[in-house]
TORBA-597682 format. One record per residue (C-alpha): residue in one letter; x, y, z. Coordinates in nm, 2 decimals. Layout:
+------+--------+--------+--------+
| resn |      x |      y |      z |
+------+--------+--------+--------+
|    A |      X |      Y |      Z |
...
+------+--------+--------+--------+
END
This chain:
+------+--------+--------+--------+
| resn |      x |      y |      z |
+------+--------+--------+--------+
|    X |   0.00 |   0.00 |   0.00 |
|    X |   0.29 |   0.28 |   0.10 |
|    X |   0.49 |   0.14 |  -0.18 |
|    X |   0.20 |   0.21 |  -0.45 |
|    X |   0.11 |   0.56 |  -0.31 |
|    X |   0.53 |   0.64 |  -0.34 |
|    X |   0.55 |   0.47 |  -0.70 |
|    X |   0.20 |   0.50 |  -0.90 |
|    X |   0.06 |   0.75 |  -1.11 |
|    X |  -0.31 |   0.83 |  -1.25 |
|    X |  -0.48 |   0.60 |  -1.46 |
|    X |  -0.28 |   0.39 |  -1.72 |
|    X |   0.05 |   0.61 |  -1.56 |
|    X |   0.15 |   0.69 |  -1.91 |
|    X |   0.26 |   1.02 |  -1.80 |
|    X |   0.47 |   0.86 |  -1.54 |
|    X |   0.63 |   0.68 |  -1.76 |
|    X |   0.68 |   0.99 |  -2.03 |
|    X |   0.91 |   1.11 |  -1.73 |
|    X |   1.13 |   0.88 |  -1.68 |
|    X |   1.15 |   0.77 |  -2.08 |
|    X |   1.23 |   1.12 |  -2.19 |
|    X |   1.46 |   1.22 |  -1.98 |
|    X |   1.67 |   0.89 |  -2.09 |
|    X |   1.61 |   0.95 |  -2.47 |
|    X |   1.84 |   1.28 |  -2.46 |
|    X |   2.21 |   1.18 |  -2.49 |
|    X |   2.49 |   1.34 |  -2.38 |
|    X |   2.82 |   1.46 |  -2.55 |
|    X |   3.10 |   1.58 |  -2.40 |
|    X |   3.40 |   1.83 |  -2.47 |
|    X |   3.72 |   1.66 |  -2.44 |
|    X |   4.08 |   1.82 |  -2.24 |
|    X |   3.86 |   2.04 |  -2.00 |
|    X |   3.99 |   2.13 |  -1.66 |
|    X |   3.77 |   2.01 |  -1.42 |
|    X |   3.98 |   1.93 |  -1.13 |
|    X |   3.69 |   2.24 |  -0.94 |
|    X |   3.35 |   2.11 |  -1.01 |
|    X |   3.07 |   2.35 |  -0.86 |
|    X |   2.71 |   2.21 |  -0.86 |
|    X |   2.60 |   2.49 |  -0.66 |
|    X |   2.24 |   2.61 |  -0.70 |
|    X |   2.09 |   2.96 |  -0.66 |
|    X |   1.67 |   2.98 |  -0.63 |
|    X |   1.42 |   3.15 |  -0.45 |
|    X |   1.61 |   3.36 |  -0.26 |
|    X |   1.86 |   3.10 |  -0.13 |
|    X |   2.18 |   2.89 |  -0.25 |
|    X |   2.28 |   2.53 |  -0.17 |
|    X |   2.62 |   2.32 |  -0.27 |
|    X |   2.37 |   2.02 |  -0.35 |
|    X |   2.25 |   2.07 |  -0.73 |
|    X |   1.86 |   2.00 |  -0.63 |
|    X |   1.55 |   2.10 |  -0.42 |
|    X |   1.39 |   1.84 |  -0.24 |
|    X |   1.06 |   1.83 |  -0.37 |
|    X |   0.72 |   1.86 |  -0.11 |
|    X |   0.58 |   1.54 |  -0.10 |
|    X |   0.26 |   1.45 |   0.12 |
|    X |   0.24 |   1.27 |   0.45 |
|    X |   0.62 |   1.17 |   0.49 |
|    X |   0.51 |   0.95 |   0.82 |
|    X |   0.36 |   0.67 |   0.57 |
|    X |   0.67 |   0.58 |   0.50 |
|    X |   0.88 |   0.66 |   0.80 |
|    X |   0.60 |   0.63 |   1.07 |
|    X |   0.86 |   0.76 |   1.38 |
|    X |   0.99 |   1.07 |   1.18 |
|    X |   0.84 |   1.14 |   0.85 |
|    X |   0.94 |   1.53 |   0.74 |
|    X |   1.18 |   1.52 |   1.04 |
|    X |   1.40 |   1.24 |   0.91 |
|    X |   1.44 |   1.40 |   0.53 |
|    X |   1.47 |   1.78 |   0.68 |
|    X |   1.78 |   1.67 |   0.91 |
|    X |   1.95 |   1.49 |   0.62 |
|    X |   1.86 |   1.82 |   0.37 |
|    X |   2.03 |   2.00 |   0.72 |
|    X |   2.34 |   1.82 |   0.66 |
|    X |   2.39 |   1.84 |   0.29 |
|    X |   2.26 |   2.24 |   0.32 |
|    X |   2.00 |   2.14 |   0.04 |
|    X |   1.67 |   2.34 |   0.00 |
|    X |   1.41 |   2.14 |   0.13 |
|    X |   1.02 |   2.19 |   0.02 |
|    X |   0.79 |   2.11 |   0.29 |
|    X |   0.43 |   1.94 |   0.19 |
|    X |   0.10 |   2.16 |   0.28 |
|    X |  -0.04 |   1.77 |   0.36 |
|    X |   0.30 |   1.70 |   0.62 |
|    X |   0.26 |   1.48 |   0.92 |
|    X |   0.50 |   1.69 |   1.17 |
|    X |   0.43 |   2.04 |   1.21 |
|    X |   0.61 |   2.28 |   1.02 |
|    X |   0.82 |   2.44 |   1.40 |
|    X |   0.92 |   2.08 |   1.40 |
|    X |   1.04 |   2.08 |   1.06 |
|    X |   1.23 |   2.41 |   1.11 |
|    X |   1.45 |   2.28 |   1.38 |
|    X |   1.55 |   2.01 |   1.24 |
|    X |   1.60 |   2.20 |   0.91 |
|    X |   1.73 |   2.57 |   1.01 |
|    X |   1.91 |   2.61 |   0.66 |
|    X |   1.72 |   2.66 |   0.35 |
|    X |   1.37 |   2.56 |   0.35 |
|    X |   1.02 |   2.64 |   0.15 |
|    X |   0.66 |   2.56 |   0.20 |
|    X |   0.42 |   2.46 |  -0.05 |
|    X |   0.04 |   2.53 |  -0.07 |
|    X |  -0.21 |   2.44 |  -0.30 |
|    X |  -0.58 |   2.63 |  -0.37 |
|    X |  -0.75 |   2.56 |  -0.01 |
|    X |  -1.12 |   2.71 |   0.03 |
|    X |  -1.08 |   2.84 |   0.33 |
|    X |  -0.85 |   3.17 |   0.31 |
|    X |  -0.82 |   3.25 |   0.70 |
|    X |  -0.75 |   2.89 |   0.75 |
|    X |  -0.40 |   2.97 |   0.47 |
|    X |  -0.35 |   3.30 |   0.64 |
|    X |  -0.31 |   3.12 |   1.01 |
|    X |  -0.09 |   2.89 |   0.85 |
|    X |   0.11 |   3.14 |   0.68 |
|    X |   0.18 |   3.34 |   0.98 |
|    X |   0.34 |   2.96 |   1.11 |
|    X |   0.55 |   2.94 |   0.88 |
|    X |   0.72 |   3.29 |   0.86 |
|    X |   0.77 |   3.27 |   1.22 |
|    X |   0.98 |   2.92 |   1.16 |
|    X |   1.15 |   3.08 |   0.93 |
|    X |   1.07 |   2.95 |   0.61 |
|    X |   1.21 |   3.21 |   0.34 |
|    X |   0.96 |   3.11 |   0.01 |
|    X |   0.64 |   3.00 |  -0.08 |
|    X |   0.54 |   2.73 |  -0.34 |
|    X |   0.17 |   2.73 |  -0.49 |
|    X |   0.08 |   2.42 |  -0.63 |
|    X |  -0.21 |   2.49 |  -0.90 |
|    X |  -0.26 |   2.13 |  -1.10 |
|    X |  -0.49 |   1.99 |  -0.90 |
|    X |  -0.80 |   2.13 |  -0.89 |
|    X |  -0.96 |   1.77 |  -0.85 |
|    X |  -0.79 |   1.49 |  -0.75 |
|    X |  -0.61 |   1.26 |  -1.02 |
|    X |  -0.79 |   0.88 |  -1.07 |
|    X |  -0.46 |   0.70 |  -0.89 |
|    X |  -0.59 |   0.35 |  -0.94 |
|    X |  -0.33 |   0.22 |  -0.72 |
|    X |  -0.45 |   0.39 |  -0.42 |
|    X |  -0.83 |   0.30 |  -0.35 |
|    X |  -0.74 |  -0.07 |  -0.47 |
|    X |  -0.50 |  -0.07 |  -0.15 |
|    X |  -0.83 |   0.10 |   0.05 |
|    X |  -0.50 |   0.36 |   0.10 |
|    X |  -0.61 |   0.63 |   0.35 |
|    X |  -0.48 |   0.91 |   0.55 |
|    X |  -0.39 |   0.78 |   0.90 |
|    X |  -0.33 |   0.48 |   0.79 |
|    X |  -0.63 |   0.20 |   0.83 |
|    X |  -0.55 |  -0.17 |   0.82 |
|    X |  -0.82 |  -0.31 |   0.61 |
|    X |  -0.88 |  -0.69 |   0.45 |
|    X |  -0.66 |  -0.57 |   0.14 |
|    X |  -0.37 |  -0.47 |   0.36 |
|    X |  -0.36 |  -0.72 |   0.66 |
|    X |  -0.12 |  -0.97 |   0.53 |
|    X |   0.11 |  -0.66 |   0.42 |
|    X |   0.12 |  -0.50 |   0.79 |
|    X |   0.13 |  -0.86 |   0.95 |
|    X |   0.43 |  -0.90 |   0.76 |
|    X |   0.60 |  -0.61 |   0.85 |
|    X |   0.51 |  -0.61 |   1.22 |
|    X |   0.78 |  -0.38 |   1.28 |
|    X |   0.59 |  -0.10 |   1.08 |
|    X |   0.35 |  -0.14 |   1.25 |
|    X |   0.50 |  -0.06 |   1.60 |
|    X |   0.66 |   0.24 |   1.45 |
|    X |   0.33 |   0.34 |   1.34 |
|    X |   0.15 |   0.29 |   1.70 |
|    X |   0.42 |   0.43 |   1.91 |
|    X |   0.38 |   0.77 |   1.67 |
|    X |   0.04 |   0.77 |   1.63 |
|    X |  -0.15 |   0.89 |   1.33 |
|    X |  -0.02 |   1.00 |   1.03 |
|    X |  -0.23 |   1.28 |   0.91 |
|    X |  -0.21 |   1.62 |   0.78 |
|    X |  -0.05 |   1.81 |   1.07 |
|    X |  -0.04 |   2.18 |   0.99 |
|    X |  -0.39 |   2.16 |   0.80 |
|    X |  -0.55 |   2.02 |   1.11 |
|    X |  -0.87 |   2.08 |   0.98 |
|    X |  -0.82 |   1.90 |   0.66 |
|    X |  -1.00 |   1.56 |   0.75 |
|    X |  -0.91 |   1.22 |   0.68 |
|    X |  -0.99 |   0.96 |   0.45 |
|    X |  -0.94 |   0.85 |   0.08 |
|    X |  -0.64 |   1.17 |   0.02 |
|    X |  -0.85 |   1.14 |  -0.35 |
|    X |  -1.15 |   1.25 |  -0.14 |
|    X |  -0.98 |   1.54 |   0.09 |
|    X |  -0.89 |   1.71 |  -0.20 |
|    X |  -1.20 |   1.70 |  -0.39 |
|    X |  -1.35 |   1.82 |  -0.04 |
|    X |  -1.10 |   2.08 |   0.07 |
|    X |  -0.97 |   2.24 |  -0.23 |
|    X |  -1.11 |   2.51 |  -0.45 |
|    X |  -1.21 |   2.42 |  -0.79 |
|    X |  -1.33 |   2.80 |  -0.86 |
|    X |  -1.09 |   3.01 |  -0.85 |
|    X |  -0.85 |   3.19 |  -1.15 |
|    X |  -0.52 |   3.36 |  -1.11 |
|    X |  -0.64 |   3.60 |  -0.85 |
|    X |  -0.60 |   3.36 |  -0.57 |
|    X |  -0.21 |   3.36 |  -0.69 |
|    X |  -0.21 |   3.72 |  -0.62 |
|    X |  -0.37 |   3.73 |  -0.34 |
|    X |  -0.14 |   3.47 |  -0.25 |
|    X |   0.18 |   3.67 |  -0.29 |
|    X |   0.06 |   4.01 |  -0.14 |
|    X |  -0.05 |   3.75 |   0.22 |
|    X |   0.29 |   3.58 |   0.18 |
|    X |   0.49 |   3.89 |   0.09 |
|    X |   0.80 |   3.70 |   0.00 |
|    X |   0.94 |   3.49 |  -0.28 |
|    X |   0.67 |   3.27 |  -0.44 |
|    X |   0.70 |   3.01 |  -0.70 |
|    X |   0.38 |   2.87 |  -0.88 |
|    X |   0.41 |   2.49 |  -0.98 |
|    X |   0.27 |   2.27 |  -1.20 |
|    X |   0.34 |   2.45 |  -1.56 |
|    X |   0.28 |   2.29 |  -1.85 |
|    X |   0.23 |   2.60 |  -2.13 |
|    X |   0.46 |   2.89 |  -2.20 |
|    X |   0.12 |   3.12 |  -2.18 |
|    X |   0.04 |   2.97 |  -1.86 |
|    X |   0.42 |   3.07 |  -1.74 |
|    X |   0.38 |   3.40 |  -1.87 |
|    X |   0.07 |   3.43 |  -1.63 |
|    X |   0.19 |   3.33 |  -1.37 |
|    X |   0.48 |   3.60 |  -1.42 |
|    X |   0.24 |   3.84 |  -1.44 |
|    X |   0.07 |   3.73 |  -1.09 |
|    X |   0.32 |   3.72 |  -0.91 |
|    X |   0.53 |   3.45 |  -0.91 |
|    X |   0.94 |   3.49 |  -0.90 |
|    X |   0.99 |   3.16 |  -1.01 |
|    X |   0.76 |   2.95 |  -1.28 |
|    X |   0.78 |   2.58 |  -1.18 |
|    X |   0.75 |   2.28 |  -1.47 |
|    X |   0.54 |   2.02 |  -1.33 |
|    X |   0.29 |   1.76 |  -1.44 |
|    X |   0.31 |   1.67 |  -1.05 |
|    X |   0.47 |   1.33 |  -1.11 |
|    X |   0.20 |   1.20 |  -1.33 |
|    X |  -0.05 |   1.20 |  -1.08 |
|    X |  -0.26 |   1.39 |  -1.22 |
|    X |  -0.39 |   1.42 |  -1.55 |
|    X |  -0.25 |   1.12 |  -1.76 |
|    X |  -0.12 |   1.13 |  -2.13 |
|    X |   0.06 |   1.46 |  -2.07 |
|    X |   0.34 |   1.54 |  -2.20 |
|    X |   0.66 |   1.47 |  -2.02 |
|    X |   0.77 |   1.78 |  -1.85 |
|    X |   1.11 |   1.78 |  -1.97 |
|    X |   0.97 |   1.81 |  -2.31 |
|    X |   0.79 |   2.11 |  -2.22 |
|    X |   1.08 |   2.31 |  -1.98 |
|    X |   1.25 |   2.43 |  -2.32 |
|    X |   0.97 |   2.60 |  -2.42 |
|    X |   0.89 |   2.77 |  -2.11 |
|    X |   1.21 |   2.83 |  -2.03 |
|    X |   1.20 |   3.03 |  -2.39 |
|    X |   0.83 |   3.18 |  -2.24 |
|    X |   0.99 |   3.31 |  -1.92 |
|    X |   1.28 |   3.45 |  -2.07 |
|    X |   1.51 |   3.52 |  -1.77 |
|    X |   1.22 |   3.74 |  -1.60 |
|    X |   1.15 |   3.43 |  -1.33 |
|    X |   1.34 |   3.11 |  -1.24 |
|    X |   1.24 |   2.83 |  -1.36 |
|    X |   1.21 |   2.53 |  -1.18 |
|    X |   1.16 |   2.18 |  -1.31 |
|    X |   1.04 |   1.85 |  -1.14 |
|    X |   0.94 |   1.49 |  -1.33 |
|    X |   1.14 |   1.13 |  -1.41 |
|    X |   1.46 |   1.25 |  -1.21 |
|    X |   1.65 |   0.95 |  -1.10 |
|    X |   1.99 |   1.03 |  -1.22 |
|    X |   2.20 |   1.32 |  -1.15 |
|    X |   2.29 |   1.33 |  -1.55 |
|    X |   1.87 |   1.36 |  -1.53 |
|    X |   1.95 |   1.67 |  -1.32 |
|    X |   2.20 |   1.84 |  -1.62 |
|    X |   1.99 |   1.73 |  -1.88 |
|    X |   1.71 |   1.96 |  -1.75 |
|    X |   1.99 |   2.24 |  -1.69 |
|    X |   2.10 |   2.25 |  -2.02 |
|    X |   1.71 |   2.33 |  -2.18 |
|    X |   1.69 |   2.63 |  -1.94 |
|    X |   1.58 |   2.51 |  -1.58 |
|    X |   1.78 |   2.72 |  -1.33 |
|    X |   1.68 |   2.43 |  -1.02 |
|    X |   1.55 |   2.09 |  -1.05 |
|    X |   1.36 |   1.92 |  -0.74 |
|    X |   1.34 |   1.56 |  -0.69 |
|    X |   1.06 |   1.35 |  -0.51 |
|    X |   1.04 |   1.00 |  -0.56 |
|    X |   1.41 |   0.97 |  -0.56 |
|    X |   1.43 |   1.01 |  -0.16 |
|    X |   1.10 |   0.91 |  -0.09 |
|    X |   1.23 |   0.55 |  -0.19 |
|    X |   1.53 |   0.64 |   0.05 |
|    X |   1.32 |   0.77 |   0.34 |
|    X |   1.09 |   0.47 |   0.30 |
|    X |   1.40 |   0.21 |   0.31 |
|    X |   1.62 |   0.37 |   0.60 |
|    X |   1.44 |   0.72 |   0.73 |
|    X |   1.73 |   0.95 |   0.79 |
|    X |   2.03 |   0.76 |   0.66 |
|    X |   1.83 |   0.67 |   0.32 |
|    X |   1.75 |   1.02 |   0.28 |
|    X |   2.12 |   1.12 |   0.31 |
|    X |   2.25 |   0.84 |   0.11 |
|    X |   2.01 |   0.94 |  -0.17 |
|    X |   2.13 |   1.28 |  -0.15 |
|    X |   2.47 |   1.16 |  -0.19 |
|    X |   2.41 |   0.93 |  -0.50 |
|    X |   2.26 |   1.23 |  -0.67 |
|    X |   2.47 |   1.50 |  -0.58 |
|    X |   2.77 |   1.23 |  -0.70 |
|    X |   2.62 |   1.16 |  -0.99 |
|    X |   2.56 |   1.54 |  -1.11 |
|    X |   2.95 |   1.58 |  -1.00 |
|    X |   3.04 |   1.31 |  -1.21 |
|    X |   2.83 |   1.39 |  -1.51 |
|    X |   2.98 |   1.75 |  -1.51 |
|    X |   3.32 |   1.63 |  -1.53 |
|    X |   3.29 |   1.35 |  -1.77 |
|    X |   3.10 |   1.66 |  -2.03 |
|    X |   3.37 |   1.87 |  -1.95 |
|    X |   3.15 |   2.15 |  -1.79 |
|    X |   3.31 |   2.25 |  -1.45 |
|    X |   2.99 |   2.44 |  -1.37 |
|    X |   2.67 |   2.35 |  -1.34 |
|    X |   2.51 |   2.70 |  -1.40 |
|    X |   2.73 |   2.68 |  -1.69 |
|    X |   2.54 |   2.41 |  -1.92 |
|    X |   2.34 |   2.49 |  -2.19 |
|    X |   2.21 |   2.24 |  -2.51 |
|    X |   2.53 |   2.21 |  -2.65 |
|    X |   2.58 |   1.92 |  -2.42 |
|    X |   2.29 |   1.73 |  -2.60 |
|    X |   2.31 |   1.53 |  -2.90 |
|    X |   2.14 |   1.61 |  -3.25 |
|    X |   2.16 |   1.35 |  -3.47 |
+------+--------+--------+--------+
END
């Protein structure tokens, strides 16, 4: 069941898969008899800079996976690599929490909630821990059909159910970590609900608004603010024009709408759209640090990754998360020096080859 919710997509997960595939179609080619004994992957978004080449992305309920820590687990290993760490709206450890165990870099994402006093408390929360940008998620107005997900009877806390009782009886020790941190569910958005986490967002989020909740959004925050989940150079221009500093490229990991295109193959465009006036962030498929250039070189200034340490928080909580960190932030090192590019801000598509 936790597997399923980490790894599926909507429907037939063809967009899913678009993310991954794309990303490995586009080949690499290098320049020989560079200097790169100095390789910087340094990264520079939102208002804040980090050694490791990535955001970590906001993902939901962290707690599934690591029932004792959750958020707390990957914000101490972001701590300790100084990467920029996105926290969920939909965590399971309050956001103070998160802050002390992640005093460097850190951003909180929001998506299109009804109730506008309810953002506004929360917002007030987070500036006081010290979270320096905002992130509003806009591609889900309605929940995504993830098939996976109501097959499992998945649900938000957690409910063993006839589907799922020889999975928790075979992983008793789960299931202690579960009881002695009790529920995992939505801990900043108390008021959120439980249940099917298709259902909660049908129920809790706004299906009527237009781009003046964004700027609304930005004059309540009053700080950086990136919008998420672009798919159309006129939808990036938009969100320019509403506010936004940074213009994030997003299909949100093929969970929602299926059959989209894969998001790398819409960042050039964009990135063309935006035309230096906003950063551009990009997010879908990563699972290589060459994954992480790639997107560099067609014009995303900061990628984020998701599933990649979800699968590390999920197998060993704080040390998975760390180790995945390291994997990736290896592999982009390794990837810049074997192109010959001794910068990571410095790739552009020349890297890529054109048959």
């Amino acid at each position: 069941m936790v597997f399923d919710y980490i790894d599926g997509g909507a429907e037939d997960e063809r967009t899913l898969a678009n993310n991954t595939e794309r990303l490995r179609a586009r080949e690499l080619v290098w320049r020989a008899l560079v200097d790169v004994s100095v390789v910087d992957t340094s990264i520079s978004v939102l208002g804040a800079k980090s050694p490791t080449p990535f955001i970590l992305a906001p993902t939901a309920a962290q707690r599934l996976f690591h029932p004792r820590l959750g958020e707390l687990a990957a914000a101490r290993a972001a701590h300790a690599h100084q990467a920029i760490y996105a926290v969920s709206t939909l965590a399971t450890q309050p956001v103070e929490a998160i802050a002390e165990a992640c005093p460097g870099p850190k951003v909180f994402q929001v998506y299109v909630w009804r109730d506008r006093a309810l953002v506004e408390g929360v917002l007030d929360r987070v500036r006081k821990a010290g979270f320096t940008a905002l992130v509003l998620t806009v591609d889900a107005p309605v929940a995504g059909k993830r098939e996976r997900d109501p097959r499992n009877g998945f649900s938000l806390p957690v409910k063993i159910n006839r589907r799922t009782l020889g999975q928790a009886l075979a992983r008793p020790g789960y299931l202690i970590d579960l009881a002695l941190g009790g529920p995992a569910k939505p801990s900043n958005f108390p008021h959120a609900g439980g249940g099917d986490v298709m259902d909660l967002i049908d129920r809790q989020f706004d299906r009527s608004v237009t781009w003046d909740y964004a700027r609304w959004l930005k004059q309540a925050w009053g700080g950086p603010m990136a919008i998420k989940g672009m798919a159309s150079p006129d939808d990036a221009r938009r969100a320019i024009d509403n506010g936004a500093d940074a213009v994030w490229v997003s299909n949100h990991g093929g969970r929602q709408i299926d059959t989209a295109p894969a998001s790398i193959d819409t960042l050039p465009a964009i990135a063309k759209a935006v035309g230096g006036q906003a950063e551009v962030i990009f997010d879908g498929g990563v699972r290589r640090g060459s994954d992480i250039v790639k997107a560099h070189a067609l014009g995303a200034d900061a990628v984020a990754v998701g599933r990649a340490y979800l699968y590390g928080l999920a197998a060993g909580g704080e040390a998975g998360v760390d180790a995945a960190i390291r994997i990736l932030r290896e592999d982009v090192e390794r990837t810049l020096a074997l192109l010959g590019r001794p910068t990571l801000s410095g790739v552009d598509d020349s890297v890529l080859f054109r048959p």
